[in-house]
N, C-alpha and C positions, 0 to 999 in steps of 0.2 A: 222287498228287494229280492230279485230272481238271480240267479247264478248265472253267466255266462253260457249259451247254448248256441251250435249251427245246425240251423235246417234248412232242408235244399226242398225248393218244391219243384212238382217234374215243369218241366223247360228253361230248367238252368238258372232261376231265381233262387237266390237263396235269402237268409235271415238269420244274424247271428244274438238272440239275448240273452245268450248263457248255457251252463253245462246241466246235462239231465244225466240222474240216475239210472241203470240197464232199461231198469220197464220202459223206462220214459222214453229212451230211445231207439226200443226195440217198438216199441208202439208208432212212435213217429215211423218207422220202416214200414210197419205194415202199411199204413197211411200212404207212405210214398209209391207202394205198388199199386193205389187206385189211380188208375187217370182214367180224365174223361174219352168219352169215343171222340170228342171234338172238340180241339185245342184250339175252342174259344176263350177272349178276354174276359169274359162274366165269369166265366169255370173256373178259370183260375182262380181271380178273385175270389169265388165262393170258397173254393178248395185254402185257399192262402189266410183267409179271414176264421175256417172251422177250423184250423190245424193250429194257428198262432192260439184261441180261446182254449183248446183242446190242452194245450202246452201248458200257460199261464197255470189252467187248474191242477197243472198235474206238479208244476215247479211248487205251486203253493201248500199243497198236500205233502211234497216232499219237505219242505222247508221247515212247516210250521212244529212248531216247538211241543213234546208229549203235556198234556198237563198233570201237575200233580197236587193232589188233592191232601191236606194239612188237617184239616178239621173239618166237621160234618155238625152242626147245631140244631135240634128241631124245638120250636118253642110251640108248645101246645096251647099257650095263649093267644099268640097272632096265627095259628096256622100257619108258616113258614119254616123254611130253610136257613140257614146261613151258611154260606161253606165257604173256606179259607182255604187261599193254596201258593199256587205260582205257574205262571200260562195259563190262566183259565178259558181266559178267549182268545175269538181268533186275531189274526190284523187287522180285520173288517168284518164288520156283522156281529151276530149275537152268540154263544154258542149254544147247542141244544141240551138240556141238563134232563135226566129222567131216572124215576126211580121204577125199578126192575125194566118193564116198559112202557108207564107211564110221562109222559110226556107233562114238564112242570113250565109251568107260566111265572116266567123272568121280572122281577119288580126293578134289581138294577144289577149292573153286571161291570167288574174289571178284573184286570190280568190276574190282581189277590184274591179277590171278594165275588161272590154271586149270594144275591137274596131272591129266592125263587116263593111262589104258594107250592103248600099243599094241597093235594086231589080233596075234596072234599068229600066227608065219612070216609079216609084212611082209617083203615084196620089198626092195630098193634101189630108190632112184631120188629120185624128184620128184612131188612130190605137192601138191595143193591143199587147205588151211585151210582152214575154215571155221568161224566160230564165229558163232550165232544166238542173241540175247539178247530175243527176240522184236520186235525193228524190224523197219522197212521192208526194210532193209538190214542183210545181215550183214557181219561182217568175213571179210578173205580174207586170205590170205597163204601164199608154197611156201614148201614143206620139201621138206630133201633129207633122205632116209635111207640111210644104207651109205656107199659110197665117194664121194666128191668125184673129179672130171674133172679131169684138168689144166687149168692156169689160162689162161682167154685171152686174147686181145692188150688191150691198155691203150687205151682208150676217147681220147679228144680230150679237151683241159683245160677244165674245166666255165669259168661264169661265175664272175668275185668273188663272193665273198657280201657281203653288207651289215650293220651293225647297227644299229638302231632307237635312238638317243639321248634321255633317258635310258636306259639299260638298267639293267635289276635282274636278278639271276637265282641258281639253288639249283640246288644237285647234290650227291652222295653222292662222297663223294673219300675210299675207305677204304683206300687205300696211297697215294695221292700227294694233289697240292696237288689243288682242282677246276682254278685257272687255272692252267694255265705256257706258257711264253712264251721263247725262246729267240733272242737277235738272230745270226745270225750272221754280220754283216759286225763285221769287228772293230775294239776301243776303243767300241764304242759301247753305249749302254744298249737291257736290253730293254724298260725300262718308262716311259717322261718322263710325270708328272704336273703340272700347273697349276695352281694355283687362279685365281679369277674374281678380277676387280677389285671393290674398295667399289663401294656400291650408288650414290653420285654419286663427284664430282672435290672434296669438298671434305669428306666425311665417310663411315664403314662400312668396315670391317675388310677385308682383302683376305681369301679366303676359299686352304685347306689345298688345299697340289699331291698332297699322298696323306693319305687316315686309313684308319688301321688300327685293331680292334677288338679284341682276344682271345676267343676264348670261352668260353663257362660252363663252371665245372667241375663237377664230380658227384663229389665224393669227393676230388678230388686241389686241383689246382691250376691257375688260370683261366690260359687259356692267351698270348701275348704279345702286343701291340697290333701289333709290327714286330719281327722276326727277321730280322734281316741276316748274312749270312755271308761274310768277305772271300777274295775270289780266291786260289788257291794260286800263290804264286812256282815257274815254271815250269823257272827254269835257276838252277844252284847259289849265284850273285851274285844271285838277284831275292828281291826282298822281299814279303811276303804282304799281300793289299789290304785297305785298312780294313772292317769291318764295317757302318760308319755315316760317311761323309762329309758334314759339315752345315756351311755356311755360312749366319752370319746375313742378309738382304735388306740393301743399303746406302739410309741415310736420301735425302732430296730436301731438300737446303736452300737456303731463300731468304733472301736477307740479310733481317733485320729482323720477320722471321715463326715465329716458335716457336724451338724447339732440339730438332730433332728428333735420336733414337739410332737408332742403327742396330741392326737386328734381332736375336737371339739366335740361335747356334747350334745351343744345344742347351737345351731349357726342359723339364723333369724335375719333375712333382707324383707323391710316390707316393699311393698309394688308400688310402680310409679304413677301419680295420678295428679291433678291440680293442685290437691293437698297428697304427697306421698304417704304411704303407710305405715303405722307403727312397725319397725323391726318386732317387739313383743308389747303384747296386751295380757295381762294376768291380774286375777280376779281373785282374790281370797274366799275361799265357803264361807257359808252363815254358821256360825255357832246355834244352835241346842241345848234346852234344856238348862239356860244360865251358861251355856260355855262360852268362850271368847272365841270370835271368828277369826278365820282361816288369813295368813298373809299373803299378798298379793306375790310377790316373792322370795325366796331365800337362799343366800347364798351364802355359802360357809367356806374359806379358803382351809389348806393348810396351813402346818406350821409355819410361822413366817411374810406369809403369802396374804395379798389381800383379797378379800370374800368379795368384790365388786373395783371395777377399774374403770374410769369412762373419762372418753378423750373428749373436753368440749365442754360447755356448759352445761352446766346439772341445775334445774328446777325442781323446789318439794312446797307442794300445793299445801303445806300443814306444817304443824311441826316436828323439829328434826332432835331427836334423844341421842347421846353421845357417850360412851363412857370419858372423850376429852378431846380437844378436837387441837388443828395446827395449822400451819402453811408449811408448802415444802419446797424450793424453788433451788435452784443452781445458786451453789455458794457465790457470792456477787464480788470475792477476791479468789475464788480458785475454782471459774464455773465449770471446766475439765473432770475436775476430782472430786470434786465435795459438795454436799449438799449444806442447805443451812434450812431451820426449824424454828417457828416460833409457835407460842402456845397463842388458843383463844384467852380472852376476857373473861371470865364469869362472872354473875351475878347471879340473885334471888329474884332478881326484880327483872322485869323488862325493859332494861335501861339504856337508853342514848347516851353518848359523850358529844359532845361539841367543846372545842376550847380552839384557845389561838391569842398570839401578842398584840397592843396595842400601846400609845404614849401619852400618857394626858397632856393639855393643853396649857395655856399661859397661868391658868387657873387651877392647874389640878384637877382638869375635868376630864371624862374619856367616852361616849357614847357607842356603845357595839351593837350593831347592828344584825338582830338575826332573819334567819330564810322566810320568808310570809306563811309559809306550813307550820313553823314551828310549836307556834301555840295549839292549831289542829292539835298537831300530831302527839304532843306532850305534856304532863303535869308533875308537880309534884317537885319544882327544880332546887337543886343543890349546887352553891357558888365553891369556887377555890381560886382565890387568887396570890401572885408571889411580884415583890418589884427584882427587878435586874439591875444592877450598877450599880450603885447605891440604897444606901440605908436611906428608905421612907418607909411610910405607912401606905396602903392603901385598905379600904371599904368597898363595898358596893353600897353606894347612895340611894339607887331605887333599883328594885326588882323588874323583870322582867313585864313589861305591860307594854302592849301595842307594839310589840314587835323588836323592843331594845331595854335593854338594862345600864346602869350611867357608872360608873368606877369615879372615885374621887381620891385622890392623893393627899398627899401634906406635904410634897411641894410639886414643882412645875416641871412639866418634861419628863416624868419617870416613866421608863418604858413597864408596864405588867403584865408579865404572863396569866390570861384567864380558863379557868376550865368551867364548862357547867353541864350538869347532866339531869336528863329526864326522864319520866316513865311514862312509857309508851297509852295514849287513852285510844287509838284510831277503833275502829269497829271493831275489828279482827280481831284484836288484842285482849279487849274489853271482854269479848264471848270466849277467850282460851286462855286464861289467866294459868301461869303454870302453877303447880302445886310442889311446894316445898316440899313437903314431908307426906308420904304416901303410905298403908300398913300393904303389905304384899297379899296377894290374893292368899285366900286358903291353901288351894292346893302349892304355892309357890313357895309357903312359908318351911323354914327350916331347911332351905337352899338358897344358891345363891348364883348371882349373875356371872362372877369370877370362884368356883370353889377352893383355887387353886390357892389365892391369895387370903383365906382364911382357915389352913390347915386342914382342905378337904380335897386333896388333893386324889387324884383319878376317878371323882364324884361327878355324875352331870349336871352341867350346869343348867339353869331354868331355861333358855333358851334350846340344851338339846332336848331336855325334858317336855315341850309342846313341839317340839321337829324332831325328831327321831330321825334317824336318816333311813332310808330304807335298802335293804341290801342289795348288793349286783348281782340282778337274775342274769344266768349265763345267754347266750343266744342257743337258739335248739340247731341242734345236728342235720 
């Protein structure tokens, strides 16, 4: 595309395709004071046709962009060039690339890249670039061909550099990260991020000290917003660094003005998809050396406070260790105020209850019917039965077989309450039989789960004894 120019050719014709720079239209002037001796139609023509070409080349000359040359590659294998840049060629055509002044033979050529031959039996040495994309200005740049000189002495330490804030920037990082960054005064970070303050003092969200993005995937899997990797414990006592250290912000409280909480640790949405994504997936280490692996999680409240809170149904793939477990629901005569509490069941055993009322028959007979799984699911059964209203007797006549067990009276019509319970045979069951009585691993022994409740009080317990918690590294300055 040409710039906007008016040329007048003599007899009052003119041509407007754009604006030219001095030369440009001090040349078109001269041009204007030739006329022909005879203001013929051919002459003009002819005149109108070499002035308009004359123009074109000189708009495009003006126009076209300097090129600048990035990198210079000679590969002594293929006999070629690689040169890297930006504008290398023109709008059209090829450009002309030459080293000092030899003139090189193009294999392929665009605005970044030209792969040219070399002259055959080039010398060694040092040579001058040149690549002409039809500007003013060509690019230049040495090459060296053949040996390299031994290396000379080390220049004086340049100036800092600076960076322009905001900054934004892109690069090609196809074995490593694009940024890295290395502190090496030690304990300390390589990277301290900030966020801004709210947008006044009395309202607007403090803004993020880091965000991380993943990116797209193509076939696989979108890659992660933050990969953290913890430090390797250095000497045979040191312990390996967290991956993620995150403490929540603490609140600003003024008597009498809100109730503010204090910030989250760690706030986990997984992404939306046909199946949505885990909020968190965590993975416990492999144990070592006979050690016991790593927990998938762990959460420890305060005093008081519970270590884990989930609104909604809760699933555990295995089984679940308690030191006692309960229900806790809105007291059901004062659901305003009160809560009400009841304990689990326990057992040694993996044990089912079923029970429920029945009334025998004209005969003193009672057939109870159980669920078609039953027998699957159960062995080992234990009866209990009571009459209501009256003094009788009751038996259980036959046991449980095909699906029912028979109650028999000593006399007619006694309503009995029955209970029977079973122990679990299903697959599951079978292969995790719980174990009664357990000796505590070596290192665990002579401590205890609760130390507090056996006279060992300010002592860690086995639980902080494999979690340690680790201390709150400050954020850097």
């Amino acid at each position: 595309m040409i710039g906007n120019f008016t040329l007048r050719i003599s007899g009052g014709k003119s041509l407007n395709p754009g604006s030219l720079n001095d030369d440009a239209r001090r040349s078109s002037t001269r041009r204007r004071e030739i006329k022909p001796e005879v203001n013929k139609p051919m002459g003009a023509i002819r005149n109108l046709g070499a002035a308009v070409a004359w123009l074109i080349c000189s708009a495009a000359m003006a126009y076209a962009q300097t090129p600048t040359i990035v990198s210079a590659i000679v590969n002594s294998a293929t006999q070629q060039i690689t040169i890297t840049g930006v504008s290398l060629t023109p709008a059209t055509g090829a450009p002309v690339v030459k080293l000092n002044s030899m003139t090189l033979t193009l294999v392929s050529s665009s605005s970044t890249l030209i792969v040219a031959d070399l002259p055959t039996g080039l010398a060694a040495g040092t040579y001058r670039l040149i690549v002409n994309n039809g500007s003013a200005t060509p690019g230049v740049f040495d090459v060296t061909n053949g040996a390299v000189g031994p290396q000379g002495p080390a220049g004086p330490q340049g100036p800092a550099g600076t960076v322009t804030l905001p900054f934004n920037g892109s690069a090609a990082g196809a074995t490593s990260a694009v940024f890295n960054i290395v502190n090496t005064s030690p304990a300390h970070s390589a990277i301290g991020g900030h966020g801004g303050p709210g947008l006044s003092s009395t309202s607007g969200n403090g803004g993020n000290g880091v965000g991380g993005y993943g990116g797209a995937s193509f076939g696989g899997t979108g890659g992660s917003g933050v990969y953290a990797l913890g430090g390797v414990g250095s000497l045979p006592s040191d312990n390996g660094g967290t991956g993620i250290n995150a403490q929540g912000g603490n609140a600003t409280i003024t008597v009498g003005i809100g109730v503010p909480e204090g910030g989250n640790g760690v706030t986990a949405t997984g992404g939306t998809g046909y199946f949505g994504g885990d909020g968190i997936d965590a993975y416990g280490g492999t144990g070592q050396d006979g050690g016991a692996g790593g927990v998938g999680i762990l959460a420890v409240g305060t005093s008081g406070v519970d270590a884990g809170f989930f609104i909604g149904d809760v699933y555990v793939n295995g089984a679940l260790s308690k030191a006692s477990g309960s229900f806790k629901i809105d007291h059901p005569l004062d659901p305003a105020n009160k809560y009400l509490y009841h304990s689990f069941v326990e057992s040694p055993d993996m044990m089912n209850i079923y029970n429920g009322n029945i009334i025998t028959d004209g005969s003193g007979t009672a057939v109870v019917s159980m669920p078609a799984w039953f027998e699957a699911l159960n062995t080992d059964f234990r009866y209990q039965l009571t009459v209501i209203g009256q003094f009788a007797q009751a038996i259980v006549e036959s046991e449980i077989a095909n699906g029912s067990f028979t109650i028999k009276t000593s006399k007619p019509g006694v309503k009995v309450s029955w209970q029977v319970t079973g122990i679990r045979q299903d697959a599951w069951a079978n292969a995790h039989r719980i174990q009664v009585e357990v000796e505590k691993a070596p290192a665990d022994q002579g401590h205890y789960i609760h130390p507090e409740l056996f006279g060992h009080e300010g002592e860690p317990s086995i639980a902080q004894m494999h979690h340690p918690r680790p201390p709150a590294s400050a954020p850097e300055q």
